[in-house]
N, C-alpha and C positions, 0 to 999 in steps of 0.2 A: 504494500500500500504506500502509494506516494505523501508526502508530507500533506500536500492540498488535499487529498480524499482522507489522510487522517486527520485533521483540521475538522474538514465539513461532517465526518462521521461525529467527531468531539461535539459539534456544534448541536448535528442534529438530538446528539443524547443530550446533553445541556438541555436543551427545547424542550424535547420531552419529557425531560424529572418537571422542568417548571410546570409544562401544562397540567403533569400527575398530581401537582403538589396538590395537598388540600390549601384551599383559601379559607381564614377565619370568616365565619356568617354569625352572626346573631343580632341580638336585640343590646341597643347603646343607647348612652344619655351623656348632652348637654347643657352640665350647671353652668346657671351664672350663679359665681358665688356673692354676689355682691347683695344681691334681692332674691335669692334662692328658687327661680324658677326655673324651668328643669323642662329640656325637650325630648321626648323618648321617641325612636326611631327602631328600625331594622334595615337591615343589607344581607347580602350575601356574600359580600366582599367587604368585611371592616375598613381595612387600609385603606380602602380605595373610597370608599367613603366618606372616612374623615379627612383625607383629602380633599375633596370635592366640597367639603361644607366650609373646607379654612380657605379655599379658592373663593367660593361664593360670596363668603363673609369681606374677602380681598377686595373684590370688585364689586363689594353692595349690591350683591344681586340674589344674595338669599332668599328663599322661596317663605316663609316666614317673616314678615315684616316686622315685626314688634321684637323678636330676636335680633334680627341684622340692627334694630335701633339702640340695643341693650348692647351690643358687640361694638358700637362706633361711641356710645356712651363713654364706655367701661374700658375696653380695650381686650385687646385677648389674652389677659392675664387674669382677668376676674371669670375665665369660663375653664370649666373642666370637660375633657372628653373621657368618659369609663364606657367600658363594658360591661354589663347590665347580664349579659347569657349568651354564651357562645352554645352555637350548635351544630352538632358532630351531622356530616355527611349521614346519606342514606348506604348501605350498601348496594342495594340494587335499587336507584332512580327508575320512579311511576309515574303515572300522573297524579297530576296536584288538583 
């Protein structure tokens, strides 16, 4: 095997472990600790989530008004992001 077909072989398992990996899904909550009110949510993909809400909150475009005004108040040091319940994969995926 050439260096370049061992490379693209490495790559393609790389790819693969990722797309196997389990991704964390569950149910999250966003305190403000400042006035303790609290947004509970769910995802299938944590990370990628609380991502997507610290982007939102970035560009004032949160889908939640009264939060995104409580985030530009306060700042993003008076909010916490937890996880609330993570939850384990099905082994064999049905219908929902």
């Amino acid at each position: 095997m050439s260096p370049v077909e061992d490379s693209r072989a490495s790559r393609a398992e790389r790819k693969r472990t990722y797309k196997e990996a389990a991704v964390p899904m569950g149910i999250y909550a966003i305190r403000n600790r400042v006035n303790g009110k609290v947004f509970v949510g769910h995802s299938l993909n944590l990370p990628a989530m609380f991502n997507r809400i610290r982007f939102e909150f970035a560009q004032r475009m949160h889908r939640v008004p009264e939060l995104q005004a409580d985030w530009e108040r306060h700042g993003e040091a008076a909010f916490s992001f937890e996880v609330l319940d993570k939850l384990e994969p099905l082994d064999e995926p049905g219908p929902t």
